[in-house]
LUMTIMI-197398 format. One line per field, with one value per residue (C-alpha): x, z, y. Coordinates in nm, 3 decimals. Layout:
BEGIN
c1 = X ...
c3 = Z ...
c2 = Y ...
This chain:
BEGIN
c1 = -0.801 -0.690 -1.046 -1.020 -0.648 -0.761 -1.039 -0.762 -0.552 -0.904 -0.967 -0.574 -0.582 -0.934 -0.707 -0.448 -0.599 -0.817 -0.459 -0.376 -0.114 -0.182 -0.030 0.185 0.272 0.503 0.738 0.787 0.895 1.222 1.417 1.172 1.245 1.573 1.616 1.648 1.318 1.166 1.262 1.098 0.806 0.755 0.831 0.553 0.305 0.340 0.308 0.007 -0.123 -0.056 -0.265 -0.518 -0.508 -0.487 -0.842 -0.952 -0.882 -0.980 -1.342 -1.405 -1.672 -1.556 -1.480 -1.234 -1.034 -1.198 -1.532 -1.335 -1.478 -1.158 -1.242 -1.279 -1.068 -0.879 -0.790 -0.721 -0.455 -0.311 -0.247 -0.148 0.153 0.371 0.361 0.447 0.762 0.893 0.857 1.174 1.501 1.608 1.343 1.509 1.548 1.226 1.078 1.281 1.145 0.785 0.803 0.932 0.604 0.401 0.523 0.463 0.087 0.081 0.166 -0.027 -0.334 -0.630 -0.898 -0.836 -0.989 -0.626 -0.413 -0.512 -0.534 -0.153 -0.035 -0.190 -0.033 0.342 0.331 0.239 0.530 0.752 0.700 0.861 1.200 1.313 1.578 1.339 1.140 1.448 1.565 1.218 1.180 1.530 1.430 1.087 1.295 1.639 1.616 1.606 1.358 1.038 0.827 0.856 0.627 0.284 0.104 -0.171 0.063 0.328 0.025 -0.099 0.278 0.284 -0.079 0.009 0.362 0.562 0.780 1.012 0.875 1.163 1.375 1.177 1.112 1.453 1.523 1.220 1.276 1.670 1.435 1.232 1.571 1.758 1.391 1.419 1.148 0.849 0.884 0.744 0.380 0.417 0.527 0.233 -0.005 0.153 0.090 -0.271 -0.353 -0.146 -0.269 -0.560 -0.758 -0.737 -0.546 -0.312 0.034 0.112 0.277 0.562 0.604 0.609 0.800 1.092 0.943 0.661 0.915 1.098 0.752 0.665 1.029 0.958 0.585 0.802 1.033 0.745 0.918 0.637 0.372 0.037 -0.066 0.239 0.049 -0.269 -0.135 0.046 -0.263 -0.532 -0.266 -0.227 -0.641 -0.699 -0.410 -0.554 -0.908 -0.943 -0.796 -0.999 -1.192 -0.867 -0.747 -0.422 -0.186 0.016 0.072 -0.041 0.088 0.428 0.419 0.332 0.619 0.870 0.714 0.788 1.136 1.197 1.077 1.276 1.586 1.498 1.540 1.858 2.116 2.396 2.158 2.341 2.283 2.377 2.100 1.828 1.902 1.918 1.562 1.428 1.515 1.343 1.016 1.037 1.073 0.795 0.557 0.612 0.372 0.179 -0.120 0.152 0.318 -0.035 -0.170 0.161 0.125 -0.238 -0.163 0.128 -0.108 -0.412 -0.198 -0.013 -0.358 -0.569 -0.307 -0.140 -0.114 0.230 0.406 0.368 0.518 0.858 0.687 0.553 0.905 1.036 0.780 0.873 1.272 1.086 0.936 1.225 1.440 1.190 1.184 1.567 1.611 1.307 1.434 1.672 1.475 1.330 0.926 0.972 1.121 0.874 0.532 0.640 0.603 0.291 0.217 0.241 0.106 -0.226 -0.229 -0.209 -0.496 -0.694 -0.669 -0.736 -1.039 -1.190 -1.181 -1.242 -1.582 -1.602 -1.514 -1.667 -1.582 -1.380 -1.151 -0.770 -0.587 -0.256 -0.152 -0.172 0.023 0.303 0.333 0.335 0.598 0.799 0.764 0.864 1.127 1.260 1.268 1.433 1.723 1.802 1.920 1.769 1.862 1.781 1.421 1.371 1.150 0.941 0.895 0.853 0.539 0.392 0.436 0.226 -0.012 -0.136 -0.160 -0.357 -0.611 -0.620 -0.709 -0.936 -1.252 -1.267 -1.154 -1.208 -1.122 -0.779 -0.767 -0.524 -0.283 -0.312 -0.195 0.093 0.188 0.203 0.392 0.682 1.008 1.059 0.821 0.818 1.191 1.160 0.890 0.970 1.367 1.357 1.536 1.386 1.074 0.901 0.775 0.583 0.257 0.192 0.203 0.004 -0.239 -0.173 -0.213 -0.565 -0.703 -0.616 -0.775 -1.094 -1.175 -1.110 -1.247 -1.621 -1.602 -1.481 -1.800 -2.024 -2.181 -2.095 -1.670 -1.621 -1.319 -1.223 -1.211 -1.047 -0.736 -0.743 -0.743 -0.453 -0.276 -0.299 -0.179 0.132 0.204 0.174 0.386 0.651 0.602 0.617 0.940 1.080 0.932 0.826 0.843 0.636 0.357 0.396 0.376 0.045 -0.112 -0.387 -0.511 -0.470 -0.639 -0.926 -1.000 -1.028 -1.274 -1.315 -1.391 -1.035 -0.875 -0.543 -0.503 -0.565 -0.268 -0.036 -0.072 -0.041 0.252 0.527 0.761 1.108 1.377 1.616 1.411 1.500 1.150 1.098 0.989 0.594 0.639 0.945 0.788 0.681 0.733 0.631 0.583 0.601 1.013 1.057 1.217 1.019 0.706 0.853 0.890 0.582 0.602 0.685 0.335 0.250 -0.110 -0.250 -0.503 -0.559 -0.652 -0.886 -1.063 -1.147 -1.314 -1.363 -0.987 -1.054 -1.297 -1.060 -0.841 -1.131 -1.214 -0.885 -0.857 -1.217 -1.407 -1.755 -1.997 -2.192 -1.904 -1.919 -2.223 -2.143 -1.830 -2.093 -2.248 -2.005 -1.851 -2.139 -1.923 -1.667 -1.332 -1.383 -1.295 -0.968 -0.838 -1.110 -0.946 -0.586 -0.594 -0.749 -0.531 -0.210 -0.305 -0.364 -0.116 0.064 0.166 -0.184 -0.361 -0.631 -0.908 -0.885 -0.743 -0.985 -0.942 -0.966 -1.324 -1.393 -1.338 -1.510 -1.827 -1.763 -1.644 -1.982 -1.951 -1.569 -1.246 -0.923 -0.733 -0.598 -0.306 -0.147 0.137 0.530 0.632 0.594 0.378 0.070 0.082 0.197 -0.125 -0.389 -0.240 -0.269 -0.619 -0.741 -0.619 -0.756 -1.092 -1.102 -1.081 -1.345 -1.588 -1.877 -1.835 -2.026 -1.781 -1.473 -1.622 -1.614 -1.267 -1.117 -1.340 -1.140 -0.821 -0.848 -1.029 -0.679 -0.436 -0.597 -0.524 -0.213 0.086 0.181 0.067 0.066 0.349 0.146 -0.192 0.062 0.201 -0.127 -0.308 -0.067 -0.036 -0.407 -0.438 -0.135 -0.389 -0.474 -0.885 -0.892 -0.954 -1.209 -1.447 -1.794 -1.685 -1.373 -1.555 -1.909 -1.874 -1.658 -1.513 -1.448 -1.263 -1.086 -0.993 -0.813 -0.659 -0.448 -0.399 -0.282 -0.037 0.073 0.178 0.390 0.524 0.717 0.766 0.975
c3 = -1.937 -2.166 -2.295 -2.410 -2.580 -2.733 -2.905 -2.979 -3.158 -3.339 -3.472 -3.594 -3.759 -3.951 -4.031 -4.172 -4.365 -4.530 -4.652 -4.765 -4.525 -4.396 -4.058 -3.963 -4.322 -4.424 -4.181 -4.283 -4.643 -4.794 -4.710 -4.518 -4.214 -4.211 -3.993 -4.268 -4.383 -4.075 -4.052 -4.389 -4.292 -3.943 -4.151 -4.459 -4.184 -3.999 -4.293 -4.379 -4.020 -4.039 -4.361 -4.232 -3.899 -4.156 -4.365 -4.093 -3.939 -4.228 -4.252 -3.892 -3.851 -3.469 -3.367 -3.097 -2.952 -2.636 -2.822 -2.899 -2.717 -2.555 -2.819 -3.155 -3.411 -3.419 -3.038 -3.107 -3.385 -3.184 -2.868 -3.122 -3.294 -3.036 -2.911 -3.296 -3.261 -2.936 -3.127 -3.384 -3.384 -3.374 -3.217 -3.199 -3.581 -3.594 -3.387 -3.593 -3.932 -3.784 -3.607 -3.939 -4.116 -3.851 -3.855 -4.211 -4.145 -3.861 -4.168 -4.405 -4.176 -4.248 -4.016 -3.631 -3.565 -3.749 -3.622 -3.218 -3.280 -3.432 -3.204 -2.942 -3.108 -3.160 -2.756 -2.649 -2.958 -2.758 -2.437 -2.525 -2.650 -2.548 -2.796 -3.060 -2.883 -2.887 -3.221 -3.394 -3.175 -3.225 -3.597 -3.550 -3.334 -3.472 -3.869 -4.158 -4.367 -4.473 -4.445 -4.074 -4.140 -4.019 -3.798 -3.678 -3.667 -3.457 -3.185 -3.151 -3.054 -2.801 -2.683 -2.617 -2.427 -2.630 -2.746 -2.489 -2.545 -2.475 -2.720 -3.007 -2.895 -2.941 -3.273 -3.445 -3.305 -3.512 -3.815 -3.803 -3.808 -4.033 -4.277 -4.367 -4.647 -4.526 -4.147 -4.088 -4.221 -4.027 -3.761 -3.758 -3.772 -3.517 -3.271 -3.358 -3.309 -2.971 -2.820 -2.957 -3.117 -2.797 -2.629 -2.534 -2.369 -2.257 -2.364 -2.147 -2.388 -2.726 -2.560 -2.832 -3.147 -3.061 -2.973 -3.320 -3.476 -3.285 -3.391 -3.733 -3.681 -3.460 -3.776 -4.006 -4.188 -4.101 -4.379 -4.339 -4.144 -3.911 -3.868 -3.812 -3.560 -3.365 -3.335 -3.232 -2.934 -2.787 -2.801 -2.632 -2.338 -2.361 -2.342 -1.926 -1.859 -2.096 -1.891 -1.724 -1.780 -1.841 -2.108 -2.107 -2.364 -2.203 -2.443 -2.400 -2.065 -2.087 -2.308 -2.064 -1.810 -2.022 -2.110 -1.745 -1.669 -1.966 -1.834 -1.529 -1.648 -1.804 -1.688 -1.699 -1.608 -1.405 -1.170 -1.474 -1.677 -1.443 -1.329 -1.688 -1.791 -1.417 -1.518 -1.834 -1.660 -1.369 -1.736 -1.891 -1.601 -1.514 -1.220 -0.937 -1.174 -1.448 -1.201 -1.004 -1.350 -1.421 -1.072 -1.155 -1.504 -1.382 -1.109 -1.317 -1.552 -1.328 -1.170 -1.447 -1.626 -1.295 -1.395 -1.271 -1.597 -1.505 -1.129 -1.242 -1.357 -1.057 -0.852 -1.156 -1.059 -0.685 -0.758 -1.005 -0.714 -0.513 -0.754 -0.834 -0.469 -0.422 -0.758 -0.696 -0.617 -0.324 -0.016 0.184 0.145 -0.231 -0.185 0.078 -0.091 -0.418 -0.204 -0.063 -0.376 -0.527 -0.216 -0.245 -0.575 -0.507 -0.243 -0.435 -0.697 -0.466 -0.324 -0.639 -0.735 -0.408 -0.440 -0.814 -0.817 -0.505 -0.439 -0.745 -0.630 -0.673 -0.337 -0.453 -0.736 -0.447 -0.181 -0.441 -0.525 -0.142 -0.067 -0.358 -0.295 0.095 0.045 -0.259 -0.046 0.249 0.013 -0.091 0.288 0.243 0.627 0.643 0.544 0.654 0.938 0.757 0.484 0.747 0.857 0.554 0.446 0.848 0.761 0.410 0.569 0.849 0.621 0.401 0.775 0.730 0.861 0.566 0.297 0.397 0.099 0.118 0.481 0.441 0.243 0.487 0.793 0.545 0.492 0.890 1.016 0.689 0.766 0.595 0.834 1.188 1.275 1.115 1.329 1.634 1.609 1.563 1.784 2.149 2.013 1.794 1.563 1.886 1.848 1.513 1.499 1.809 1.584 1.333 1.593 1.705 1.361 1.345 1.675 1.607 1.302 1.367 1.731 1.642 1.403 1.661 1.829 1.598 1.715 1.405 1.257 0.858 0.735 0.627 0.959 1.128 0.867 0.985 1.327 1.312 1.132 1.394 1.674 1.444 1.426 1.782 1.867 1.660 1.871 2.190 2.093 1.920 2.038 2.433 2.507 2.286 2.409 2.757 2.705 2.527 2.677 2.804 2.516 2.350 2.622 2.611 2.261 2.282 2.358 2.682 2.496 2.369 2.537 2.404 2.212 2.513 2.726 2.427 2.488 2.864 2.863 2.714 2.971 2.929 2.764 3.039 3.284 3.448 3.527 3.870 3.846 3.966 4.083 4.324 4.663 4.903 4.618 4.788 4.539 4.824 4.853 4.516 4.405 4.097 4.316 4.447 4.041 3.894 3.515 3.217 3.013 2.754 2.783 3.004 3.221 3.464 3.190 3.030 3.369 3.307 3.565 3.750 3.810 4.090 4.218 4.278 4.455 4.668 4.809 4.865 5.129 5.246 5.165 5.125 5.105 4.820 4.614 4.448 4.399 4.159 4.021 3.921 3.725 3.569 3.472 3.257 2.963 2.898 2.797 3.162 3.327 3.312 3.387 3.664 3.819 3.734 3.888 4.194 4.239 4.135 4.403 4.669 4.952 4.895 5.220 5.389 5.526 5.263 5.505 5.544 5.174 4.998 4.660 4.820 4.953 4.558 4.413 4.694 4.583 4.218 4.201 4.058 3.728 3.672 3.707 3.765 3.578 3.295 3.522 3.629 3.433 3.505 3.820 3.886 4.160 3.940 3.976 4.326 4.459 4.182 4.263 4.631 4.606 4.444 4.692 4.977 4.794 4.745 5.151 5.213 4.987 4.999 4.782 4.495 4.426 4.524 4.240 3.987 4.053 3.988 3.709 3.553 3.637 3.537 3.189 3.117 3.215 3.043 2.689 2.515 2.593 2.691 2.923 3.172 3.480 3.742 3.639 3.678 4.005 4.083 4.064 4.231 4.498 4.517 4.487 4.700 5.022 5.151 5.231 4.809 4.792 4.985 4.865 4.652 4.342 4.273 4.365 4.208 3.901 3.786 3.480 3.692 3.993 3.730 3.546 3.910 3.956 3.652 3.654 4.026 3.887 3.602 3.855 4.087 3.786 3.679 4.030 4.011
c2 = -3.585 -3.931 -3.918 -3.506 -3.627 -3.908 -3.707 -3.400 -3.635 -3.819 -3.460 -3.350 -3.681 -3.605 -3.275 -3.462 -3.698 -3.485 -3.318 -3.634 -3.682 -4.055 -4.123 -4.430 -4.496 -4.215 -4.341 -4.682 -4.641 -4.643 -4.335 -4.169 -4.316 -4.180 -3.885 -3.656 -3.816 -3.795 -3.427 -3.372 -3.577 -3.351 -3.038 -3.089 -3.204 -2.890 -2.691 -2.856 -2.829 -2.403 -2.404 -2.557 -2.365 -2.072 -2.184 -2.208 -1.834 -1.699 -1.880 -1.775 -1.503 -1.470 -1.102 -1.189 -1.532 -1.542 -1.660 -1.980 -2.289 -2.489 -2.792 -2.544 -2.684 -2.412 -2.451 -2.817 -2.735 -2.485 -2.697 -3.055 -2.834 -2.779 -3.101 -3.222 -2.977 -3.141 -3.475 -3.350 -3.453 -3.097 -2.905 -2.594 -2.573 -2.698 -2.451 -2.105 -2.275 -2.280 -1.949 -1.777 -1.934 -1.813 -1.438 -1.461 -1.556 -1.303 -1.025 -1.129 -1.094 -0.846 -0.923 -0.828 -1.175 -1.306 -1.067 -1.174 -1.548 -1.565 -1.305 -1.559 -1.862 -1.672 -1.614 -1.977 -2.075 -1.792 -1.995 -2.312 -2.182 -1.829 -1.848 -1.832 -1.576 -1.362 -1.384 -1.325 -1.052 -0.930 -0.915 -0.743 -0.455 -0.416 -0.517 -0.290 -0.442 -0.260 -0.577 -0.561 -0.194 -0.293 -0.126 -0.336 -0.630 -0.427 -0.306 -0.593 -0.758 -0.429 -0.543 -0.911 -0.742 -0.941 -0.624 -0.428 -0.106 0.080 -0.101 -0.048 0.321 0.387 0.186 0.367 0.729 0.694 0.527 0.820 1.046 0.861 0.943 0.607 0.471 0.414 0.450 0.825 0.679 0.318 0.512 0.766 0.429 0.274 0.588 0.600 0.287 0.284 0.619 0.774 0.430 0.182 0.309 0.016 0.191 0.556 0.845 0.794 0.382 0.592 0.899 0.916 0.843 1.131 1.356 1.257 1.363 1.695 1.808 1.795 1.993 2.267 2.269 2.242 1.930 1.776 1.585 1.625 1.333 1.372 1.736 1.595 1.324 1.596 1.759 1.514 1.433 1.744 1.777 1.461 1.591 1.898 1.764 1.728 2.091 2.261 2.450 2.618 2.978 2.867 2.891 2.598 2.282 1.999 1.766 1.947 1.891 1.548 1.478 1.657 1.396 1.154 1.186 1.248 0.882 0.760 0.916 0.758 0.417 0.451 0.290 0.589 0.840 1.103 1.443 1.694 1.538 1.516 1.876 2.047 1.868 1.986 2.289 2.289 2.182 2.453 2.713 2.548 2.599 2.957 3.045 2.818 2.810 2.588 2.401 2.263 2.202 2.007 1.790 1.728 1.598 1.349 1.264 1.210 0.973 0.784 0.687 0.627 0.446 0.186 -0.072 -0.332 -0.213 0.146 0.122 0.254 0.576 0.650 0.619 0.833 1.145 1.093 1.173 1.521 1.623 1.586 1.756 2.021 2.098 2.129 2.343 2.610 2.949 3.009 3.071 2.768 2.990 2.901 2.521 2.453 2.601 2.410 2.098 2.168 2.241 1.878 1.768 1.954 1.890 1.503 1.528 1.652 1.432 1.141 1.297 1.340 0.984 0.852 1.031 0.948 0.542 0.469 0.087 0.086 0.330 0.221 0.313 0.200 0.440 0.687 0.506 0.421 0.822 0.887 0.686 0.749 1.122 1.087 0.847 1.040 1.360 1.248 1.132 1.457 1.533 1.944 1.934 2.342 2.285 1.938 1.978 2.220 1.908 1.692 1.919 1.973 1.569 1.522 1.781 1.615 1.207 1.432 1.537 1.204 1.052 0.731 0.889 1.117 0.868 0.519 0.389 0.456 0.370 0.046 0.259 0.558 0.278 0.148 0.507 0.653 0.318 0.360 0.316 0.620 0.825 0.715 0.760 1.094 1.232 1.071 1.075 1.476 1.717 1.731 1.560 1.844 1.573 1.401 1.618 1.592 1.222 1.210 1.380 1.074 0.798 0.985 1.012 0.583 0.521 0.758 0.586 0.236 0.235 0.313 0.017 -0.261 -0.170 -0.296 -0.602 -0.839 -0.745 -0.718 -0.879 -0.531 -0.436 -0.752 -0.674 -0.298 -0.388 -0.671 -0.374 -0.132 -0.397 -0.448 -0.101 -0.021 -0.287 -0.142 0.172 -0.017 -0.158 0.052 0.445 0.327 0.650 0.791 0.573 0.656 1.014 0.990 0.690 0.943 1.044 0.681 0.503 0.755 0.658 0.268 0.083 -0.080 -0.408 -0.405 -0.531 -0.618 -0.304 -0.037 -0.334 -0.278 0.120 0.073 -0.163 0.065 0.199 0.430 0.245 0.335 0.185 -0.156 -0.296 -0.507 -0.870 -0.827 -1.224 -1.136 -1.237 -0.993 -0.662 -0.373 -0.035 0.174 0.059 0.116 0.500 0.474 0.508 0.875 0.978 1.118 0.999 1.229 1.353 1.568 1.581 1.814 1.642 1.989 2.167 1.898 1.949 2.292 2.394 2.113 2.123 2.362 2.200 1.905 2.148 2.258 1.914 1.757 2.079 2.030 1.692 1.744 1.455 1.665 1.665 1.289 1.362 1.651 1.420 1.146 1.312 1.490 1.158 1.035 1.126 0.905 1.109 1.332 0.996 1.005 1.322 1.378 1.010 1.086 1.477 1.340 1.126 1.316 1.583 1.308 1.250 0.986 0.896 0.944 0.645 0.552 0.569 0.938 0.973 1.201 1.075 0.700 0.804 0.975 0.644 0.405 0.645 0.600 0.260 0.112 0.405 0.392 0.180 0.299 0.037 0.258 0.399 0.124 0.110 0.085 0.191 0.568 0.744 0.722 0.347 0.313 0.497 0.378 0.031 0.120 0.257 -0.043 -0.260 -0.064 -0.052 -0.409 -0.475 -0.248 -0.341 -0.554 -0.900 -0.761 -0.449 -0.703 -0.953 -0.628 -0.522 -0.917 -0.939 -0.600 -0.676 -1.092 -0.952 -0.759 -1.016 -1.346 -1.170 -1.217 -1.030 -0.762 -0.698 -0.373 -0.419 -0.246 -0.414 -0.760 -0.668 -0.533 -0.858 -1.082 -0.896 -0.943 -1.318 -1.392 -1.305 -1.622 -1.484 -1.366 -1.750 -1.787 -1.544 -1.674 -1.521 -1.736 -2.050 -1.967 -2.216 -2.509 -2.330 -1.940 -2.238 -2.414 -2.057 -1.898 -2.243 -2.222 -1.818 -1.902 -2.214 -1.999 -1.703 -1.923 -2.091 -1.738 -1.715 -2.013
């Protein structure tokens, strides 16, 4: 680093004494080394050091600055003048004088090679004082002087973002009124360059001083080239919609777009105003035909163009959509097809460029307009149609579901675990939104699940899957019984290999529900009430038997040996499992000894092809006689099937928590028999002796 400033300051000084400026002698004569000499001094060698950096620029057959090598001279210069400003007495004087000589450069540029390396060297001068920065820009927006007209020198400024857009909007849309000399041409330059020639902004930057223009074509006040200007714009909004039968401006609609994201943004913006230019857009777009075509051109811009500056644009057409839904006609049909509307619309839009882009497909224009659009909605409190919104809102993030668009699969998990979303759906009025965001929860566990089977996990889906254990624990704690309601299906869906995700769905028990401590001694389910209470479901497990549910019925009132025989293999698919095990077992007698139980000798048959596991839960009947079976099956079974059981219940308890409270009580129960501890299995190896003796310390620690 000395070595690359010692050979900076080599070069500047080859610079400056080929400009006959020598150094270390100007300051030690006579008056000069007063500080009104030394000001002078500073100030002449500056101005020699911007003509040179100027010779330089101009001799330079470089197209654009990023061909510049870090130790060009003109990279040296640049870097050795701002430290020669710091050096002054009175920098800040210093630095205006300077700044003021560089602007002047910057206008008197004519190559695009000039124009981008003083742009470049105004910003880095902008960086050290941001009072100069905001009087030269204060100048370039607000002063009446005609010098400041140049087009290339002005879109360049917007393309380096060192002009608030909005500002100078306004300031040239009253030039343009005001028909002051010279602005109507500068401004028409300015436009081209920034829209049709690059582009480098939007529509939506530029919104007032087009609108100032397209007035005076509508009131054909208009010069030619303001004519011509007006027209290659609306071709190239026009352009993508050709091929549609319809008979709307596109331009025009863009513009009303626009100015509703500019009124957006202001400050004093207020209900009367967004209403009266709502209704002007629900006038302009007459039928369903006008309004899709309007959706699909705000969509279509907002995600081509999303970029960080453009975020506030997309929150703007969230509140339109909101506000076009409240103001369409007067029955809740009309309010709630306009929705679906901009829905569909948005769908597809995002299902053409997911298919289009491929890998370079941008997933978060599409979340942002999602959110904005739900949280936007639910604002407006339209509490008669709200559940019909709700529905239609479900029914699109249904059909975006991961397995059908992957690549917006993170953004499709943000979206069903909003704030905005889940309290909604599973808040509602005797739980009507319950089924369709069991649909949502399915659609995340069908396509994640296949993936975590793969032998070797992508980053990609390590993320998804720490995602989806977030989320469900914010159902577990916050929705409980949500989960237990739907476990069924849920379990069904995981793999067996995890783990930690299928204990998350099983651990979730009613809020209102005081859970026993599984490490009080001598707990016995059979005392507790909660064994007597079958618990609450909504899946229908008899009539995902079909009918094999009669069957069932059959052979609890008549065992026949020829029966498990059938059930075996029945059971070689794996979603029959668990409604065959839980119906038998529901329709058992509870308080029958387990060696006539006829369920009991169903599951001593199938042990070796199924486990039982996935019903032991919080206390309820289900889990008093699966956790009763279990135990009864693991005294009368040879040491190889007693081995398997420990192995299933130990594999679900040596994850982190949580984990299930009848699998907990389950298990201790278990190894609190003095002969558990004496069979092969727990002794077979150091590491499987040394793993009991610390699950066994760790239990009677919570005991105590």
């Amino acid at each position: 680093m000395l070595v690359s400033q010692k050979a900076d300051t080599q070069r500047v000084q080859q610079f400056l004494i080929s400009c006959s400026l020598p150094m270390g002698l100007a300051f030690l004569n006579g008056p000069l080394n007063s500080p009104l000499g030394l000001h002078a001094n500073l100030m002449a060698k500056l101005e020699q050091m911007l003509l040179e950096l100027d010779r330089l620029i101009r001799q330079s057959d470089l197209a654009t600055c990023a061909l510049l090598q870090p130790n060009h001279d003109i990279c040296l210069l640049m870097r050795q003048i701002p430290l020669l400003i710091s050096q002054s007495i009175t920098p800040l004087q210093t630095m205006t004088v300077f700044v003021e000589k560089v602007v002047y450069m910057l206008y008197k540029s004519n190559t695009p090679f000039a124009l981008e390396a003083y742009t470049g060297f105004l910003q880095s001068l902008f960086e050290m004082s941001i009072e100069v920065a905001k009087e030269a820009t204060a100048w370039i927006v607000y002063a009446d002087d005609e010098r400041k007209y140049n087009a290339p020198v002005i879109a360049m400024l917007i393309r380096h973002e060192m002009l608030p857009l909005k500002e100078y909007d306004v300031q040239l849309a009253k030039l343009i009124y005001a028909r002051a000399d010279g602005v109507i041409d500068f401004a028409v330059d300015l436009i081209r360059i920034c829209l049709l020639s690059g582009p480098i902004t939007t529509l939506e930057d530029h919104i007032l001083t087009v609108a100032m223009l397209h007035d005076m074509v509508k009131e054909k006040e208009a010069p030619d080239n303001v004519v011509a200007l007006i027209t290659d714009l609306e071709k190239q909004a026009n352009a993508p919609y050709i091929d549609l039968k319809v008979d709307v401006n596109c331009l025009e609609l863009r513009m009303l777009f626009s100015q509703w994201a500019r009124i957006c943004q202001h400050p004093v913006a207020s209900d009367p105003m967004y209403r009266q230019l709502v209704t002007k857009i629900l006038a302009a777009t007459k039928d369903d035909n006008g309004r899709c075509l309007f959706f699909r051109l705000c969509i279509e811009t907002l995600a081509n163009r999303f970029t960080r500056r453009t975020i506030h644009f997309i929150d703007a057409f969230g509140k339109l959509v909101a506000y076009m839904v409240m103001m369409e006609g007067e029955t809740k049909e009309a309010k709630v097809k306009l929705y679906g509307h901009a829905l569909s619309t948005l769908i597809l839009v995002l299902a053409k460029q997911h298919s289009s882009q491929g890998t370079s497909f941008n997933q978060k224009s599409f979340l942002r307009m999602l959110i904005a659009i739900c949280t936007e909605v639910n604002k407006r409190q339209l509490k008669t149609i709200e559940s019909s919104l709700l529905a239609v809102f479900s029914d699109a993030l249904y059909t975006l579901q991961p397995a059908r668009f992957p690549g917006f699969a993170f953004s499709w998990l943000q979206l069903v675990s909003h704030r905005a979303l889940v309290p909604l759906l599973l808040v509602a009025k005797d739980n009507r939104g319950w089924s369709i965001y069991q649909k949502l929860v399915v659609a995340l566990l069908q396509f994640l699940c296949p993936l975590l089977q793969k032998r070797r996990l992508q980053k990609a889906t390590c993320a998804f899957y720490r995602g989806t254990l977030r989320f469900l624990v914010v159902l577990l704690h916050d929705f409980p019984e949500f989960l237990c309601e739907h476990y069924m299906v849920f379990a069904q869906l995981i793999p067996q290999g995890c783990i930690q995700l299928r204990n998350l769905v099983l651990s979730a028990f009613p809020r209102i529900m005081h859970l026993p401590d599984p490490f009080t001694p001598n707990l016995r389910l059979d005392l507790l009430p909660e064994s007597k209470q079958a618990p609450s479901m909504v899946y229908n497990y008899a009539e995902a038997l079909g009918p094999w549910k009669s069957k069932i019925d059959t052979y609890i009132k008549v065992p026949t040996p020829s029966f498990c025989v059938e059930a075996l293999d029945h059971l070689k698919q794996a979603d029959r499992i668990g409604p065959f095990v839980l119906y038998l077992g529901s329709q058992a007698a509870l308080d029958e000894p387990m060696e006539k139980n006829a369920a009991a000798m169903v599951y001593k048959y199938l042990l070796t092809h199924m486990t039982s596991e996935d019903h032991l839960r919080y206390p309820n009947s289900h889990t008093y006689f699966f956790s009763t079976v279990l135990l009864y099956l693991f005294d009368d079974q040879p040491e190889q099937i007693k081995e398997q059981i420990t192995r299933v219940l130990l594999e679900r308890l040596i994850v982190n928590r949580p984990h299930p409270w009848g699998l907990l009580a389950t298990f201790i129960e278990l190894i609190q028999d003095p002969d558990f501890w004496g069979h092969y299995f727990v002794r077979c190896s150091p590491d499987i002796e040394r793993l009991f003796d610390n699950v066994s310390k760790s239990i009677k620690r919570t005991a105590v």
